[in-house]
N, C-alpha and C positions, 0 to 999 in steps of 0.2 A: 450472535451478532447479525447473522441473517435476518433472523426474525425482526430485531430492531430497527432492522434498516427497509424492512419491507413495511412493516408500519409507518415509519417513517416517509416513506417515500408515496403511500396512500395520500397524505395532506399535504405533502411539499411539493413542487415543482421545480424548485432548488437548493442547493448546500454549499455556503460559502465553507469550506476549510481547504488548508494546504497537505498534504499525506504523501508522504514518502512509506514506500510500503517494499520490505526487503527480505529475501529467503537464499535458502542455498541449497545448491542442490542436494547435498546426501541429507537433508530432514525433509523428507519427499511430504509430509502429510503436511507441515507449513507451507510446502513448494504449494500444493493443490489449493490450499485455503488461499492463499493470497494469486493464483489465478483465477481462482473463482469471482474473488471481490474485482479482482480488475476489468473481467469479464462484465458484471454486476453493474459495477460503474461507467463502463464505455455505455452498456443499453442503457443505463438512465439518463444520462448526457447532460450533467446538472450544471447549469451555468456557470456558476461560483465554486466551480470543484477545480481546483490543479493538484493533481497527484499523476505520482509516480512508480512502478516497479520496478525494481532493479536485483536481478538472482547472482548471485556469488557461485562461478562455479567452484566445484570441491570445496563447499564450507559445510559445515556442520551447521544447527541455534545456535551452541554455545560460539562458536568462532566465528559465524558470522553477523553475530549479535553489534559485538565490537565495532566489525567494520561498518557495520550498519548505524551506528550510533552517530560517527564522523561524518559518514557521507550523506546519512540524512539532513544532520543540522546545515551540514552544506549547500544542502539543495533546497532546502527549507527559507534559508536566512541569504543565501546567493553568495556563499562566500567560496572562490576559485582556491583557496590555499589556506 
């Protein structure tokens, strides 16, 4: 993913997409990968970019895959309930 987006970012100067991007804390190596990309993403400051992180304390991938599924489309699509 790194790689792609480092390529990626050679030719572009921007990236229209919406990304909701979600971990929890006890799968600590997703925790890290998705600070990474946040990290990533704040230094390229791509115009057309709105995303988001949001960590689920005490979730597991598997359990907070779920909540992540809800709350993404939510913030995706702007829906409060």
């Amino acid at each position: 993913m790194y790689r792609l987006e480092k390529t990626y970012a050679s030719d572009h100067k921007d990236l229209s997409a919406i990304v909701y991007i979600a971990a929890g804390t006890l799968d600590v190596k997703c925790l890290d990968h998705a600070r990474r990309f946040e990290e990533l993403m704040k230094k390229r400051q791509y115009p057309g970019l709105r995303y988001t992180l949001e960590i689920f304390e005490d979730e597991s991938h598997p359990s907070g895959a779920f909540i992540g599924y809800v709350k993404g489309y939510r913030w995706i699509y702007g829906q409060t309930q």
